[in-house]
PDB file of N, CA, C and O in Angstrom:
ATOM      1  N   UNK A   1     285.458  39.724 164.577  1.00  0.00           N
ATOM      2  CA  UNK A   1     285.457  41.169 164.475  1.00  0.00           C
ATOM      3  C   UNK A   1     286.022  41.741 165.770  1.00  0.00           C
ATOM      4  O   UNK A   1     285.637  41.556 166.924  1.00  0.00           O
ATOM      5  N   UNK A   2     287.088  42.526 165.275  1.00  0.00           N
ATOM      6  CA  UNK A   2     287.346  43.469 166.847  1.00  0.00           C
ATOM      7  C   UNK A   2     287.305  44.716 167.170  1.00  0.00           C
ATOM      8  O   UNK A   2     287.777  45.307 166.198  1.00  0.00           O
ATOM      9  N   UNK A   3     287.066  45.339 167.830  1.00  0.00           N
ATOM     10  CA  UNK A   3     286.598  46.619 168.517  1.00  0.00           C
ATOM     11  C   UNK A   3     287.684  47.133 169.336  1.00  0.00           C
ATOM     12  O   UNK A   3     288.235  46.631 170.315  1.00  0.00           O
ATOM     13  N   UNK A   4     287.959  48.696 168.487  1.00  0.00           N
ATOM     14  CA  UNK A   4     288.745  49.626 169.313  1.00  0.00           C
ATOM     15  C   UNK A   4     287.911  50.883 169.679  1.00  0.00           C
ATOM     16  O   UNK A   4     287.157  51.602 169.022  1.00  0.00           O
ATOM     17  N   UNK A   5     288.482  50.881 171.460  1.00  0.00           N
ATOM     18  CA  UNK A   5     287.176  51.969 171.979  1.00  0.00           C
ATOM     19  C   UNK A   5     288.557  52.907 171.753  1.00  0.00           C
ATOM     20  O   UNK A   5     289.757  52.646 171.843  1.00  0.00           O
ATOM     21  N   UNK A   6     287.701  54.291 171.369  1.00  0.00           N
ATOM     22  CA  UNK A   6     288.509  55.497 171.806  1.00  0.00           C
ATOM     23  C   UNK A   6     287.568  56.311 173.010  1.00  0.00           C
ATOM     24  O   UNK A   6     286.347  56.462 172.976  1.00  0.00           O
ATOM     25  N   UNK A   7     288.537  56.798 174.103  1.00  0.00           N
ATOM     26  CA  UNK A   7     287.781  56.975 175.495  1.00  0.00           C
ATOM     27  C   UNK A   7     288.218  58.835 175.104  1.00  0.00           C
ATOM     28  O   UNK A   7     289.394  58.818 174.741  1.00  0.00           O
ATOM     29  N   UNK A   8     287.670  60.319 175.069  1.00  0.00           N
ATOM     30  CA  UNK A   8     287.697  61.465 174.717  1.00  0.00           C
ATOM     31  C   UNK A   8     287.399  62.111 176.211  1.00  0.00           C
ATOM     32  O   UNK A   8     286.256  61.738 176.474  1.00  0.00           O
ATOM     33  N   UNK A   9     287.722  62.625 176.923  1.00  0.00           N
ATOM     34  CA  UNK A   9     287.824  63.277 178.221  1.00  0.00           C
ATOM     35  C   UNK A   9     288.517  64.715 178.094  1.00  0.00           C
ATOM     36  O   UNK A   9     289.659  64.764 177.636  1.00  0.00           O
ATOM     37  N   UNK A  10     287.886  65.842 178.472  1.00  0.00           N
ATOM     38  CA  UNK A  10     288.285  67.050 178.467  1.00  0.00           C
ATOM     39  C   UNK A  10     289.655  67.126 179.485  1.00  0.00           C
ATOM     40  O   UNK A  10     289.643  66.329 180.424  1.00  0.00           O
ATOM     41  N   UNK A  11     290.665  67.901 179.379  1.00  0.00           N
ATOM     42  CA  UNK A  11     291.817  67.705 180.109  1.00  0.00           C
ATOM     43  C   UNK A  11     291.403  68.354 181.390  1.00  0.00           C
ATOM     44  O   UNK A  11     290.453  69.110 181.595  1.00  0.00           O
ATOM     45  N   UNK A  12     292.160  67.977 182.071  1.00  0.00           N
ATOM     46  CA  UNK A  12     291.648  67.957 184.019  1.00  0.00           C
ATOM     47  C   UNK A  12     292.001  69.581 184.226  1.00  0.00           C
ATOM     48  O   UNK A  12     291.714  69.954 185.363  1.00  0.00           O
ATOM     49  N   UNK A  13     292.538  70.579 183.408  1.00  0.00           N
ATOM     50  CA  UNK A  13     292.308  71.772 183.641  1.00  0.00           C
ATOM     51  C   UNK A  13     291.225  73.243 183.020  1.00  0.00           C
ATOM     52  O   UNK A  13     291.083  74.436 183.290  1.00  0.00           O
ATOM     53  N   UNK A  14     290.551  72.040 181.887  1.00  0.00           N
ATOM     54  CA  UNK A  14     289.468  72.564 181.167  1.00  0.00           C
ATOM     55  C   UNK A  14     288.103  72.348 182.174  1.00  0.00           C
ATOM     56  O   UNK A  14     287.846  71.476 183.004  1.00  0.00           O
ATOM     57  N   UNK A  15     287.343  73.561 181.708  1.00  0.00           N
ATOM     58  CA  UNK A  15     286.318  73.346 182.562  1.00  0.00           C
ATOM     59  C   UNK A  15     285.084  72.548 181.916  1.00  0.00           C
ATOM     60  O   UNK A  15     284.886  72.757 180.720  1.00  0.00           O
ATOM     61  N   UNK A  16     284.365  71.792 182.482  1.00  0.00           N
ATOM     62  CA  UNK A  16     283.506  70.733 182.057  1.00  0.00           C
ATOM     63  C   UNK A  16     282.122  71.224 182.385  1.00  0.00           C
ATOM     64  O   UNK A  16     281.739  70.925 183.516  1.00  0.00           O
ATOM     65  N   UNK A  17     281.336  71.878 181.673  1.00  0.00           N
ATOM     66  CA  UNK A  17     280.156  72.329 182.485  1.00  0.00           C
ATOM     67  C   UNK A  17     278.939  71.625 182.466  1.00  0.00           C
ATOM     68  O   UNK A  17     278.017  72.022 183.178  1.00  0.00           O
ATOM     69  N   UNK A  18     278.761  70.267 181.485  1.00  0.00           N
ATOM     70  CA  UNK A  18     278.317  69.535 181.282  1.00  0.00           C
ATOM     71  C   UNK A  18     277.884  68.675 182.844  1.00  0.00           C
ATOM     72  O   UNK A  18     276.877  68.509 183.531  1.00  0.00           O
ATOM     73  N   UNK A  19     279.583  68.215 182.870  1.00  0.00           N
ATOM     74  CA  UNK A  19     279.805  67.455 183.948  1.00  0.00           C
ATOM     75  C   UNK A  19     279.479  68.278 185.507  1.00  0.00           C
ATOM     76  O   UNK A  19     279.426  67.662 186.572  1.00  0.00           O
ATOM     77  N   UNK A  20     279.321  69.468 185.404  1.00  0.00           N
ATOM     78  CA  UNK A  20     278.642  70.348 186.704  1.00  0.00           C
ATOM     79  C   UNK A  20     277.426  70.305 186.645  1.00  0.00           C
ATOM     80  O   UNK A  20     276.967  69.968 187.736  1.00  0.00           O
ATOM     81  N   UNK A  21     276.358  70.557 185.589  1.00  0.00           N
ATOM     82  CA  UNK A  21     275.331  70.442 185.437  1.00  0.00           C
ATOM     83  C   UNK A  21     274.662  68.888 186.211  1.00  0.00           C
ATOM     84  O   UNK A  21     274.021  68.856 187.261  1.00  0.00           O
ATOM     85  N   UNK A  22     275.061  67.602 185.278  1.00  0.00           N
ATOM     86  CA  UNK A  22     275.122  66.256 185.882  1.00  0.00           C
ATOM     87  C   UNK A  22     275.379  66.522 187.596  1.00  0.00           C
ATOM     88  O   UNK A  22     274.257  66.502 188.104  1.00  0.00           O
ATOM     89  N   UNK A  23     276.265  66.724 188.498  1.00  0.00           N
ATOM     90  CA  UNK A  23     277.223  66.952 189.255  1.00  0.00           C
ATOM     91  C   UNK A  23     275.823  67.452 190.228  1.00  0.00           C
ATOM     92  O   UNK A  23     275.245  66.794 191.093  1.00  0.00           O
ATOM     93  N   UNK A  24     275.559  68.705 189.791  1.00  0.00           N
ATOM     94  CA  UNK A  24     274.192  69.105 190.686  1.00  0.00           C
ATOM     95  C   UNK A  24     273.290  68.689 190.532  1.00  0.00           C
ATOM     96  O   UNK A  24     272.374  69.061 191.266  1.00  0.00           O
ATOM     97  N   UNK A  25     272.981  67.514 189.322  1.00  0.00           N
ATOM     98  CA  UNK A  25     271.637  67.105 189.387  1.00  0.00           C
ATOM     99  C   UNK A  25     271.347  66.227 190.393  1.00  0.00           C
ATOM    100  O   UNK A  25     270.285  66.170 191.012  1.00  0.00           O
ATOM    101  N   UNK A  26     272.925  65.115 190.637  1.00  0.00           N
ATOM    102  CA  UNK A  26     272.677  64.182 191.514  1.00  0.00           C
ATOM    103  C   UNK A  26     271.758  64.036 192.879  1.00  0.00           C
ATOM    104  O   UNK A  26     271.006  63.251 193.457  1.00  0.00           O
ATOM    105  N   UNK A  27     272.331  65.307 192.980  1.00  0.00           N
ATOM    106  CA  UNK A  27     271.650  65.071 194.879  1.00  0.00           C
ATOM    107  C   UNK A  27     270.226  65.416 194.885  1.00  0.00           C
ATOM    108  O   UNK A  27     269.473  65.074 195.796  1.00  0.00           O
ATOM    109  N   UNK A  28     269.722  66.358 193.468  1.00  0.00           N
ATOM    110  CA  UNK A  28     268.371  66.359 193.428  1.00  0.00           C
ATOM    111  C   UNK A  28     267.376  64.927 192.917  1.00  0.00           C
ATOM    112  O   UNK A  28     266.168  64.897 192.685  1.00  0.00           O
ATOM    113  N   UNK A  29     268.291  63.921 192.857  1.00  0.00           N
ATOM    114  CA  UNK A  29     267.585  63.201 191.988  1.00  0.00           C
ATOM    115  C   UNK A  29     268.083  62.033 193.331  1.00  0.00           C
ATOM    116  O   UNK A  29     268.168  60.850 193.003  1.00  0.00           O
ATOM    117  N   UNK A  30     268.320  62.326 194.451  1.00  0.00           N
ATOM    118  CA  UNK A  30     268.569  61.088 195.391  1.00  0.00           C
ATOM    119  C   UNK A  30     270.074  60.874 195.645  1.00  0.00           C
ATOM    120  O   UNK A  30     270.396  60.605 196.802  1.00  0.00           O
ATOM    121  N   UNK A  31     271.051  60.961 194.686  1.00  0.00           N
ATOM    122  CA  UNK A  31     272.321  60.206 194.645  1.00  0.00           C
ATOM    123  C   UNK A  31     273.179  61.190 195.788  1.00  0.00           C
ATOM    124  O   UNK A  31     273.031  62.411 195.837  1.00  0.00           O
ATOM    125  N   UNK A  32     273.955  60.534 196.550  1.00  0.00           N
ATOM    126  CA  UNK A  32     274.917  61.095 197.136  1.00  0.00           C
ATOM    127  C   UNK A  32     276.041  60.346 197.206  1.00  0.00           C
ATOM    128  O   UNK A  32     276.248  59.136 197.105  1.00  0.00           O
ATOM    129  N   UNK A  33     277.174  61.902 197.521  1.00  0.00           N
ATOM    130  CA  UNK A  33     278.791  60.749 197.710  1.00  0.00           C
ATOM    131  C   UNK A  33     279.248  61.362 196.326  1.00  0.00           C
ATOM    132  O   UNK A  33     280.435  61.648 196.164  1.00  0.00           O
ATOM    133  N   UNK A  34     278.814  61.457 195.860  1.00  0.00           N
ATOM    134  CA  UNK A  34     279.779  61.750 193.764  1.00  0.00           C
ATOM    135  C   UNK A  34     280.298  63.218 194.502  1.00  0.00           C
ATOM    136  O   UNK A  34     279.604  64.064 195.065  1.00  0.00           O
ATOM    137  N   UNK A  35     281.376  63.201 194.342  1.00  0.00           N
ATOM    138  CA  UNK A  35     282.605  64.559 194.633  1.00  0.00           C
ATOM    139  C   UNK A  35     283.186  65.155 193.068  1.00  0.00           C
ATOM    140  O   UNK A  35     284.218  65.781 192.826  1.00  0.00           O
ATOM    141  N   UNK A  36     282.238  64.756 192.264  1.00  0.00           N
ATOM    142  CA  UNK A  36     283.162  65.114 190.698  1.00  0.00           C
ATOM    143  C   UNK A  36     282.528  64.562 189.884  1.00  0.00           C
ATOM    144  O   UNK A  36     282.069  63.436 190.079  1.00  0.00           O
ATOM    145  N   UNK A  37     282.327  65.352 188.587  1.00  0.00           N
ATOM    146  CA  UNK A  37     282.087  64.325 187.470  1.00  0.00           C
ATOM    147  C   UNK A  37     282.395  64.802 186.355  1.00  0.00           C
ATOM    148  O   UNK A  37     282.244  66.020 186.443  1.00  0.00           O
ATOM    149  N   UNK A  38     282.829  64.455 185.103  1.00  0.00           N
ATOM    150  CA  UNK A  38     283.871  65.014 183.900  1.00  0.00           C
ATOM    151  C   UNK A  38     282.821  64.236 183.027  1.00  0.00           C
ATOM    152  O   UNK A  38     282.435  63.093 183.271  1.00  0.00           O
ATOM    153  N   UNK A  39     282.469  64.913 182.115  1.00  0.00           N
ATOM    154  CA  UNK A  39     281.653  64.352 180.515  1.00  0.00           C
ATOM    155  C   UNK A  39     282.357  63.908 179.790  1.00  0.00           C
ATOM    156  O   UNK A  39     283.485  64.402 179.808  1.00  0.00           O
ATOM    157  N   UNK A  40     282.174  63.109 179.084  1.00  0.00           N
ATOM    158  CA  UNK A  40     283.229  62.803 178.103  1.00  0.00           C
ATOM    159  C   UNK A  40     282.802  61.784 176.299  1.00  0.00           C
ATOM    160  O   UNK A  40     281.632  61.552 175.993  1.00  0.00           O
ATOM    161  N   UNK A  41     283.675  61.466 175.638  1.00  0.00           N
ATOM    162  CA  UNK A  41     282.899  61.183 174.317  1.00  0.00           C
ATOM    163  C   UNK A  41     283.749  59.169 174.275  1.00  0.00           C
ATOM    164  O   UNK A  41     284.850  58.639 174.427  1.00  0.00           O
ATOM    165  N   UNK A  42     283.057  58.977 174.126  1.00  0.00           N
ATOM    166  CA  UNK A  42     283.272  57.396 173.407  1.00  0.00           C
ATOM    167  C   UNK A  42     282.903  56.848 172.111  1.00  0.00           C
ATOM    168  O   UNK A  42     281.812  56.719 171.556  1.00  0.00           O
ATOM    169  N   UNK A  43     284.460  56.472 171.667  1.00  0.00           N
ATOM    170  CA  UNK A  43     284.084  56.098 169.993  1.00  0.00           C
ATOM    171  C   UNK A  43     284.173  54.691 169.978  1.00  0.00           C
ATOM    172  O   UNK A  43     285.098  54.213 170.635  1.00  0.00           O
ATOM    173  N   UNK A  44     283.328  53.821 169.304  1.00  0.00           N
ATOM    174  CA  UNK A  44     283.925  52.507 169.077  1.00  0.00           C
ATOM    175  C   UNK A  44     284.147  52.134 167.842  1.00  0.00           C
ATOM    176  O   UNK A  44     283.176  52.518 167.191  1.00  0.00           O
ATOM    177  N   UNK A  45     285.005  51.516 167.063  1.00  0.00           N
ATOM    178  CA  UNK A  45     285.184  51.392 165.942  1.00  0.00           C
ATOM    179  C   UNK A  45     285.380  49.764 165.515  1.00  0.00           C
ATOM    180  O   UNK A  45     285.627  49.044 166.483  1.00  0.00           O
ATOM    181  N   UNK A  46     285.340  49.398 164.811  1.00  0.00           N
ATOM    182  CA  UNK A  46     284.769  47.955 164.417  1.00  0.00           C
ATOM    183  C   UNK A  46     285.754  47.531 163.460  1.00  0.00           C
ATOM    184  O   UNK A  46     285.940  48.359 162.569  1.00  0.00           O
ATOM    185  N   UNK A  47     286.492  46.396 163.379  1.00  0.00           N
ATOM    186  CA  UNK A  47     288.094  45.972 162.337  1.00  0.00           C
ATOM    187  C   UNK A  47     287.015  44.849 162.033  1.00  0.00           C
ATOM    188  O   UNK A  47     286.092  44.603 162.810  1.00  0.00           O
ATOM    189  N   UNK A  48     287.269  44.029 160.530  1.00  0.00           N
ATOM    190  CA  UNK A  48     287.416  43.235 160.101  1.00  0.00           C
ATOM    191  C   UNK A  48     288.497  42.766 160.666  1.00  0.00           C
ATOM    192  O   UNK A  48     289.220  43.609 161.199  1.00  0.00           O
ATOM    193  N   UNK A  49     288.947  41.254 160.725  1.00  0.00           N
ATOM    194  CA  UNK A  49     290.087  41.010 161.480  1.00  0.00           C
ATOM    195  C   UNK A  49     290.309  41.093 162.666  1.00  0.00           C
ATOM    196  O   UNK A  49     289.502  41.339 163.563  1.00  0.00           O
ATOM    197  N   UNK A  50     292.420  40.709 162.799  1.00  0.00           N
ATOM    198  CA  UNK A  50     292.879  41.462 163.444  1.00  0.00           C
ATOM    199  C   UNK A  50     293.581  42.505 163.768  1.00  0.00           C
ATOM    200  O   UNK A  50     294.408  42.952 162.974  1.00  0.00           O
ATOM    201  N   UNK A  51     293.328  43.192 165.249  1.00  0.00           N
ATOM    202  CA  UNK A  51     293.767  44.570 165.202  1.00  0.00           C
ATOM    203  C   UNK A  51     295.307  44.763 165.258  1.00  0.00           C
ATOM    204  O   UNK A  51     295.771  44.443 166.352  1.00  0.00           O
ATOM    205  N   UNK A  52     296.126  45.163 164.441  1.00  0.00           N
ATOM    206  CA  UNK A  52     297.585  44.692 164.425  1.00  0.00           C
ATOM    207  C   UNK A  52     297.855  46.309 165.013  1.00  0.00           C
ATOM    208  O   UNK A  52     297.051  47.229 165.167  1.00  0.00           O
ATOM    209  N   UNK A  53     299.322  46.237 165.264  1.00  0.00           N
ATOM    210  CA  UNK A  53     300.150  47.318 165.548  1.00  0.00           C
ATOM    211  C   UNK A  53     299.624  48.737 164.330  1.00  0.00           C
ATOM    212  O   UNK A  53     299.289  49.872 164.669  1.00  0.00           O
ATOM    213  N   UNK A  54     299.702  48.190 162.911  1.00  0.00           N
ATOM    214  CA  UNK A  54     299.472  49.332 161.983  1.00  0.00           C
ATOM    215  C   UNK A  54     298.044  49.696 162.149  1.00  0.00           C
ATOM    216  O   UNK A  54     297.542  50.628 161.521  1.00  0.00           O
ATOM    217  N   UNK A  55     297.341  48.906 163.057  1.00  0.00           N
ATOM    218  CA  UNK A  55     295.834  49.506 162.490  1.00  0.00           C
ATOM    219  C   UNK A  55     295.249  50.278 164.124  1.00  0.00           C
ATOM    220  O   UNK A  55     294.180  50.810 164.422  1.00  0.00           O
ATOM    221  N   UNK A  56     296.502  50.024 164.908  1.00  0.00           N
ATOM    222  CA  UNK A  56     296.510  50.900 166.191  1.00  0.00           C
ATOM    223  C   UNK A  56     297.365  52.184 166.239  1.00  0.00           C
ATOM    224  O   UNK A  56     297.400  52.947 167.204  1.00  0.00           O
ATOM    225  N   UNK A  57     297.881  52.298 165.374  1.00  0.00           N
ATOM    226  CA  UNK A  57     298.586  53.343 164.697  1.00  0.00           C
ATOM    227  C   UNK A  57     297.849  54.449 164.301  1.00  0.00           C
ATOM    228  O   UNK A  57     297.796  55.582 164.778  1.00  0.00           O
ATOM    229  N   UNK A  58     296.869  53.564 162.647  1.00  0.00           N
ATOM    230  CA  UNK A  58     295.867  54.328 162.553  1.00  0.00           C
ATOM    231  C   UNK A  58     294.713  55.042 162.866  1.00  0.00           C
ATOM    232  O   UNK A  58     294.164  55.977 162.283  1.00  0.00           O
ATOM    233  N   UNK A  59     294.330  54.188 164.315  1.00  0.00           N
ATOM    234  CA  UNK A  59     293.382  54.682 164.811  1.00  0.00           C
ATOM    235  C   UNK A  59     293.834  56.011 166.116  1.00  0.00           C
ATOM    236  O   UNK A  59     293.066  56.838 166.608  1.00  0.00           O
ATOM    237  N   UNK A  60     295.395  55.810 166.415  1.00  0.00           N
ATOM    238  CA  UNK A  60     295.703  56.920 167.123  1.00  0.00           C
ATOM    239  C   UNK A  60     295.941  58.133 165.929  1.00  0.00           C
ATOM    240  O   UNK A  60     295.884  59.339 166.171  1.00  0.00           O
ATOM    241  N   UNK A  61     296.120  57.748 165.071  1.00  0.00           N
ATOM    242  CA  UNK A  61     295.907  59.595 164.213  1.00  0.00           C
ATOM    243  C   UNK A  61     294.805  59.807 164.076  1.00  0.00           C
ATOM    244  O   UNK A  61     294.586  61.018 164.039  1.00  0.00           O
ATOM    245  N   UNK A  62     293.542  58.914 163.927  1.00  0.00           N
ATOM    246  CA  UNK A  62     292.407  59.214 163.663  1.00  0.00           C
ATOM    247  C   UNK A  62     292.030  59.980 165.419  1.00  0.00           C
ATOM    248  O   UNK A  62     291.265  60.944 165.438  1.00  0.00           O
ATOM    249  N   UNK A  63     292.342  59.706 166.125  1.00  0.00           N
ATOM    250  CA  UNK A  63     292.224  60.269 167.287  1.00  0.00           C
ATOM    251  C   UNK A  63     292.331  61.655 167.829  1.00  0.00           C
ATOM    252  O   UNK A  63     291.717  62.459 168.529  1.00  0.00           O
ATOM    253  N   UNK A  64     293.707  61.479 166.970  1.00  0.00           N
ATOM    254  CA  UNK A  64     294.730  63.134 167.079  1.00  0.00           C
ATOM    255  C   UNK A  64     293.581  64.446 165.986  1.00  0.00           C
ATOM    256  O   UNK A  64     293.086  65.565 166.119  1.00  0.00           O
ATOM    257  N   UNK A  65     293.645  63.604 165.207  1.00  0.00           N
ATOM    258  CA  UNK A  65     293.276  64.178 164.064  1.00  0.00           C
ATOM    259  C   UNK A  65     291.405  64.758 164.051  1.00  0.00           C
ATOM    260  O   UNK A  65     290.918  65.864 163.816  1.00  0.00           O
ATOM    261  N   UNK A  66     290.933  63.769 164.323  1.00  0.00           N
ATOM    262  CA  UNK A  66     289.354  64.345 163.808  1.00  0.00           C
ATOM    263  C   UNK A  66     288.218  63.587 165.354  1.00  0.00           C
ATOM    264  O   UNK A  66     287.059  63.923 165.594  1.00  0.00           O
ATOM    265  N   UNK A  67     289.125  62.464 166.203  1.00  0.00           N
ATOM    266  CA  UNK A  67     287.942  62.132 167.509  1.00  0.00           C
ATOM    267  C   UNK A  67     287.962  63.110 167.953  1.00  0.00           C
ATOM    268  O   UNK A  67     286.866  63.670 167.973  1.00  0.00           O
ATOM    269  N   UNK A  68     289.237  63.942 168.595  1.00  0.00           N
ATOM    270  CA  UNK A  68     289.442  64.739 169.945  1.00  0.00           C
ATOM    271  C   UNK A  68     290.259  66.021 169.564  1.00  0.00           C
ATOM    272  O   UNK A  68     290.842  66.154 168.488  1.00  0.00           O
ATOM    273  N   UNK A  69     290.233  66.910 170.529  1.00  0.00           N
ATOM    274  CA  UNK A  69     290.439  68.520 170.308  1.00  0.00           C
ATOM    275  C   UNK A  69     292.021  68.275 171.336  1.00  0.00           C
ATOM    276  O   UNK A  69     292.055  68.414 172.558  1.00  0.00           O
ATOM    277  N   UNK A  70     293.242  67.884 170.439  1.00  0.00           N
ATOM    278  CA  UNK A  70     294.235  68.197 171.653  1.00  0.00           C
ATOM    279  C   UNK A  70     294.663  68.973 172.423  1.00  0.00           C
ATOM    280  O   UNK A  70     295.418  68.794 173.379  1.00  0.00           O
ATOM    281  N   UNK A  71     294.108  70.048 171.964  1.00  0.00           N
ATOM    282  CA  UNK A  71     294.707  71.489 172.687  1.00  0.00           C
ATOM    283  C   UNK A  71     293.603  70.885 174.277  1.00  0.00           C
ATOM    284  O   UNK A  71     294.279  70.483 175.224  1.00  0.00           O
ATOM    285  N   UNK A  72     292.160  70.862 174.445  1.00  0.00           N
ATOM    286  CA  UNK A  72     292.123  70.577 175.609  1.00  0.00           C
ATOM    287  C   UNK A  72     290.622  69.429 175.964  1.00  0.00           C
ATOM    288  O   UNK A  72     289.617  69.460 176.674  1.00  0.00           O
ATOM    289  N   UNK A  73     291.285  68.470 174.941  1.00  0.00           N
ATOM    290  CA  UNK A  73     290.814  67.112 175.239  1.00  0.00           C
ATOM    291  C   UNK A  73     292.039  65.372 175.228  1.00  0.00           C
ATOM    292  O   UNK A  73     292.762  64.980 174.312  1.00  0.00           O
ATOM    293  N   UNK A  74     291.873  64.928 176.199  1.00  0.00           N
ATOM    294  CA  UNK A  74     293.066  63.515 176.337  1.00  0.00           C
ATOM    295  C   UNK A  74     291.814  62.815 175.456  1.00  0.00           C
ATOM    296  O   UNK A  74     290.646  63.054 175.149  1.00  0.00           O
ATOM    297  N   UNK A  75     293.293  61.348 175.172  1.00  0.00           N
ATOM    298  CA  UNK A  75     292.002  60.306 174.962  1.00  0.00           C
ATOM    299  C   UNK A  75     292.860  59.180 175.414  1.00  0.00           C
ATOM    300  O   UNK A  75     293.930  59.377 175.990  1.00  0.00           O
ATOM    301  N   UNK A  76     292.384  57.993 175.148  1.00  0.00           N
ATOM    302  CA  UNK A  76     293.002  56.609 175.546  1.00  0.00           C
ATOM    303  C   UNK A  76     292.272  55.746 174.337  1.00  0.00           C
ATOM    304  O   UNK A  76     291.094  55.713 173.981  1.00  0.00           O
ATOM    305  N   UNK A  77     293.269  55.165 173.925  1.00  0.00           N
ATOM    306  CA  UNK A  77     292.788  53.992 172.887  1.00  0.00           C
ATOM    307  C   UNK A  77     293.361  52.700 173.326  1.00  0.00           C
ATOM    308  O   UNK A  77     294.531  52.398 173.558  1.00  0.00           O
ATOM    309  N   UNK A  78     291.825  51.722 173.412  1.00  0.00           N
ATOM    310  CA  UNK A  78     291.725  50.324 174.090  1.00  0.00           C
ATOM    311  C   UNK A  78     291.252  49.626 173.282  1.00  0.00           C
ATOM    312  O   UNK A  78     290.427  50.173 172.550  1.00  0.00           O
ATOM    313  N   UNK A  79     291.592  47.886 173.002  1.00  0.00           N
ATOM    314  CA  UNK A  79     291.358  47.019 172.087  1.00  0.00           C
ATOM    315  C   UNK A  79     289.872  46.196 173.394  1.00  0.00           C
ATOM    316  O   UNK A  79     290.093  45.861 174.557  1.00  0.00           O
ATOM    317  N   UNK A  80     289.014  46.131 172.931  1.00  0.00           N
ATOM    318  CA  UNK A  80     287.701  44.735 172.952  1.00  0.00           C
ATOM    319  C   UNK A  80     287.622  43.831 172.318  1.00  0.00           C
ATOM    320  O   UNK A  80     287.475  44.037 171.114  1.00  0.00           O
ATOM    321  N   UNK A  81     287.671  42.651 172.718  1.00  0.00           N
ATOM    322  CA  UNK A  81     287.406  41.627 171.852  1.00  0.00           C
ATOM    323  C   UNK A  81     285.916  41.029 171.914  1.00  0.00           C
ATOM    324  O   UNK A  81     285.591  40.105 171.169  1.00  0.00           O
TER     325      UNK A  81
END
C-alpha cells in the first residue's frame, strides 16, 4: 500500500491567525527562539498498489479542486512508502 501526503499551507501573503495565536502561546508555555509559525492542513491518502504518474495526476486535481483554496492556499504533493 502507498501513501500520498498532500501538505495545504496558507500562501506566505495571507494572514494566518491560527499560526499567531500558537506563535504567542509559545513563550507562555516555556518555548523560545520560534520567530514564525504558519498552520497548515495535511491529507494522507492511501493507493492500493502502485502510485503511477496517472494516479499523481489525480491526486493533484483532487488538490486543486476540493484539498486546498488556490486563490490563497499552496500545497505540495509527496509519495510515502
Amino acid at each position: 500500500m502507498a501513501r500520498v501526503v498532500v501538505a495545504v499551507m496558507p500562501k506566505p501573503e495571507i494572514l494566518d491567525p491560527q499560526g499567531k495565536a500558537v506563535l504567542g502561546a509559545l513563550p507562555r508555555l516555556g518555548f523560545s527562539g520560534v520567530s514564525d509559525v504558519r498552520q497548515g492542513k495535511r491529507f494522507e491518502l492511501e493507493f492500493d498498489g502502485e502510485v503511477t504518474p496517472d494516479v499523481l495526476a489525480e491526486v493533484e486535481r483532487m488538490a486543486e479542486t476540493l484539498l486546498s483554496n488556490p486563490v490563497i492556499e499552496n500545497y505540495a504533493v509527496t509519495v510515502e512508502q
